[in-house]
N, C-alpha and C positions, 0 to 999 in steps of 0.2 A: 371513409367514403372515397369511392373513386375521381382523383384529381377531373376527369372528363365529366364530372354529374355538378361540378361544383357550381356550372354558371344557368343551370335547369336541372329540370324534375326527368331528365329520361334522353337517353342517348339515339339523336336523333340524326336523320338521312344526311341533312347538310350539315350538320356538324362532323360526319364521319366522311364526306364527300372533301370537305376542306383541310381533314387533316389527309385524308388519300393523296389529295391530288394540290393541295396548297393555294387553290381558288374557288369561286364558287362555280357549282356544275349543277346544269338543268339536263332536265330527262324527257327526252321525245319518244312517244309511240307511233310503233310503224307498224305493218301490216306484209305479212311475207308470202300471201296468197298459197297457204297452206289450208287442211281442214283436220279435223281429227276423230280419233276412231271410235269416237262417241256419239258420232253424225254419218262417217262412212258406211256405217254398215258390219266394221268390226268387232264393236261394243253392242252400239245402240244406235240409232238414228235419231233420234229426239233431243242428243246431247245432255250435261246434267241441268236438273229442273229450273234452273236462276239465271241460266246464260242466253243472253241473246242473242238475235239472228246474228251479229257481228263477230260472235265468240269471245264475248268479253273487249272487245275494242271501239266501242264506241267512239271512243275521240282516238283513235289510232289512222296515221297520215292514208291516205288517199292511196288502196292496194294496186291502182292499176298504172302508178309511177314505181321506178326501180327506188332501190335501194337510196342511193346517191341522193336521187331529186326529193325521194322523202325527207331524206333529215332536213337538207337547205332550205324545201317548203318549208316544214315544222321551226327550225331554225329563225327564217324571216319572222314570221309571227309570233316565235316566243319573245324573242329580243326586241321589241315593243314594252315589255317587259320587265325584264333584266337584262342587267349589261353584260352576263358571263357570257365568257367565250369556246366555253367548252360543254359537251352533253354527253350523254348515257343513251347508246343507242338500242331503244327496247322493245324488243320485236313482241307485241303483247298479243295481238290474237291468235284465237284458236291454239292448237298445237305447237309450237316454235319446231319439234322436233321428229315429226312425224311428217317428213318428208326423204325422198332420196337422198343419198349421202350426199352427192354431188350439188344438188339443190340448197341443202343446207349452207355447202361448204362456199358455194355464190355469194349465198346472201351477208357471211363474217367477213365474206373477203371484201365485199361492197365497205360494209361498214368499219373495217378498221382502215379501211385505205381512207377514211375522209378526216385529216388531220384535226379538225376539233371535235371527233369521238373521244373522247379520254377511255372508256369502257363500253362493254357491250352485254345486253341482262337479253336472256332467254325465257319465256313462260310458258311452260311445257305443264307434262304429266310425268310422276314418277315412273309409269310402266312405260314410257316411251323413251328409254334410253340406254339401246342399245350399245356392247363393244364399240362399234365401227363409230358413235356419235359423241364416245367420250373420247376415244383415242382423238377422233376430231378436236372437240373441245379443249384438250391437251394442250393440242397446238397450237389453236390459236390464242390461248392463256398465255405462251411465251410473247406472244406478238404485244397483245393486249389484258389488261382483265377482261375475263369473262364472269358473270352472274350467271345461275340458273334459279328460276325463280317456281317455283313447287306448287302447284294446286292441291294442299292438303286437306285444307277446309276445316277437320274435321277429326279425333281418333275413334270418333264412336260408331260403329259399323251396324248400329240402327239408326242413323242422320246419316251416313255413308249411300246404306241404302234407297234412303231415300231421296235422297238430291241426285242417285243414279251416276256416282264417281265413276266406279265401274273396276276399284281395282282394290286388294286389299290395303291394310298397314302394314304390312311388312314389305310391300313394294315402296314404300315411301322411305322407310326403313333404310332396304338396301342402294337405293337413288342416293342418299344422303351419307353412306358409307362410301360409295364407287365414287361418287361426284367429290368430296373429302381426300380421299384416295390420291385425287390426280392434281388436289389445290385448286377447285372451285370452289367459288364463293356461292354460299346456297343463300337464296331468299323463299321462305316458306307462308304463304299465302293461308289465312285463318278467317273463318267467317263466324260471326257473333251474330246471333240473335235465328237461330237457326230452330223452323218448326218443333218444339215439345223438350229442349237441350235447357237445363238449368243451366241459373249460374256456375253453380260447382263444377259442372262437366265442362263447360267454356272455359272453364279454366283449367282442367285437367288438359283439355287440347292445349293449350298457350304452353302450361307447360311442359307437355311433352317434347312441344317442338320448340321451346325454347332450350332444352336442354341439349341439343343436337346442333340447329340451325344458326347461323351468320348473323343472319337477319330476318324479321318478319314483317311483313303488312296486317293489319288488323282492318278486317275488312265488315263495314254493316251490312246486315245482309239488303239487300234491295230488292222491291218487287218491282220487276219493272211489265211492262207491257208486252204479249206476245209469248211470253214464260210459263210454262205448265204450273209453275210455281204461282204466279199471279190468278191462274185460275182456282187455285186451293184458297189462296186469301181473299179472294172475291166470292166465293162459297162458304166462307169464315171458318174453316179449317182450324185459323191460326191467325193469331195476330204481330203487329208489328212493335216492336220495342221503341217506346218513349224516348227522348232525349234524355231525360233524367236517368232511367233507366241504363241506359246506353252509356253516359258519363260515368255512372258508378260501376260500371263492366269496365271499361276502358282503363279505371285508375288502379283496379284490382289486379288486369291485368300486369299494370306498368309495375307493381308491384310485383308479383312471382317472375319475372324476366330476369333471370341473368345479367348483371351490368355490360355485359361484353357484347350483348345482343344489342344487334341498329334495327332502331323503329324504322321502317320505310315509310309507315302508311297508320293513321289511327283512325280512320272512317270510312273513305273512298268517296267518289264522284259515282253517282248515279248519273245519266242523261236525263236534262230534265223535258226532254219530251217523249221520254219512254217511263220515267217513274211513277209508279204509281202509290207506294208507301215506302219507308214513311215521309212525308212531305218538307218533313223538319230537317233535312238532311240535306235537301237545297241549299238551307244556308249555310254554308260549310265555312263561313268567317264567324257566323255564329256560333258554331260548334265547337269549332277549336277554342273561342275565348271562352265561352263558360268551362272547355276542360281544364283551362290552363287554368281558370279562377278558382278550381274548384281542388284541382293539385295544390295549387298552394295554401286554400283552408285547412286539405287534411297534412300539409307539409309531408307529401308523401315522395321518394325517391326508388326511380328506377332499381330492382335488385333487393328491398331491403323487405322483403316476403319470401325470398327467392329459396328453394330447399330444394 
């Protein structure tokens, strides 16, 4: 077994954040007052079915401050906290990368200029990454780590189409090859509990992309309020996956993962005044302890399903 899996069941964000960087590092969300072309008008306007008006940033700092004043904002209030002195600056709504070059190129220069950014995660789309934005990304990779963080969700292209991605698997595919290419770090973003998706295929997604990717967030899926998606489970379409349920996805997953792969994420925060199922997911001190109790009933370790 891998010396790093000795002291837990599964190789996780800040365990991988302290052997990076030799302290502990917290991660703020910010907002870069972009949109994407899933709401412009170049895809779709409606965006994909689960995302909210914010574009997935619900707790993402305050769009109508720069760069700079977001982190210190987010900053002051994390360190209430904890006592680290260093963050991940994570530009998470909407598109990161579907913007003008130069726009882009503002917003990394903001953030690696501010000395306790240790790193900087991007959450894009795989069809949105142009030449001109990796050669970008490049560069600013000497300065700093950069992350791109991948809205995959998904490899099954009847869930694809449904949650209205908008782009195929092989765009993900070659994001993950070009972004590799240049020595990014990829974080690939997977949603569990996804309308009419078995267990089996959930885990065909993991591990597909665990076979590729850095890193993965394992994300539940959430209904939250104002979502097309909320209107399908409010019509009963589909329902929402149990706690139970959910923990026993979760340790299956931890199992087909690669040892080399960093958890980023094994649930997610829904806003609890846009949630609307499942409600068990609020307690998210809850959730982690039953998973953690429940890895260690089946004594189960990151990797050791892995093929």
């Amino acid at each position: 077994m891998c010396t790093k899996y000795m002291n837990g069941h599964y190789y996780s964000l800040n365990q991988y954040l302290r052997e990076q960087f030799g302290c502990k590092v917290y991660k703020v969300a910010l907002s870069g007052g972009y949109t994407c072309p899933n709401r412009d008008g170049t895809l779709g306007t409606g965006g994909c079915i689960f995302c909210s008006e914010s574009g997935s940033g619900d707790f993402a700092a305050e769009r109508s401050l720069n760069v700079k004043d977001q982190i210190r904002t987010a900053a002051e209030r994390i360190r209430t906290k904890t006592s680290a002195d260093h963050c991940i600056a994570y530009f998470q709504t909407f598109t990161t990368t579907y913007a003008p070059i130069s726009y882009i190129e503002s917003l990394l220069s903001q953030a690696v200029s501010v000395p306790e950014v240790a790193a900087v995660s991007l959450g894009t789309r795989p069809d949105c990454l142009p030449a001109d934005v990796l050669r970008l990304l490049e560069r600013f990779n000497r300065i700093k780590p950069v992350w791109v963080e991948l809205g995959l969700q998904t490899i099954h292209e009847r869930s694809a189409h449904y949650i209205r991605r908008g782009y195929p698997l092989s765009d993900y595919d070659n994001a993950v090859a070009h972004l590799h290419d240049i020595g990014i770090n990829v974080v690939t973003h997977v949603i569990l509990g996804l309308p009419d998706e078995s267990v089996d295929e959930m885990l065909e997604t993991v591990r597909y992309a665990g076979s590729v990717t850095n890193g993965i967030k394992l994300q539940l899926l959430h209904i939250l309020k104002g979502t097309d998606l909320a209107a399908d489970y409010l019509n009963g379409k589909f329902s929402a996956l149990t706690m139970d349920e959910y923990i026993d996805i979760i340790c299956r997953c931890i199992e087909v993962l690669p040892q080399e792969v960093v958890i980023h994420r094994l649930t997610g925060d829904g806003s609890k005044s846009l949630l609307i199922a499942p409600l068990w997911s609020g307690n998210k001190k809850l959730v982690l302890n039953t998973l953690n109790r429940e890895l260690s009933r089946r004594n189960i370790v990151q990797g050791s399903n892995a093929k």
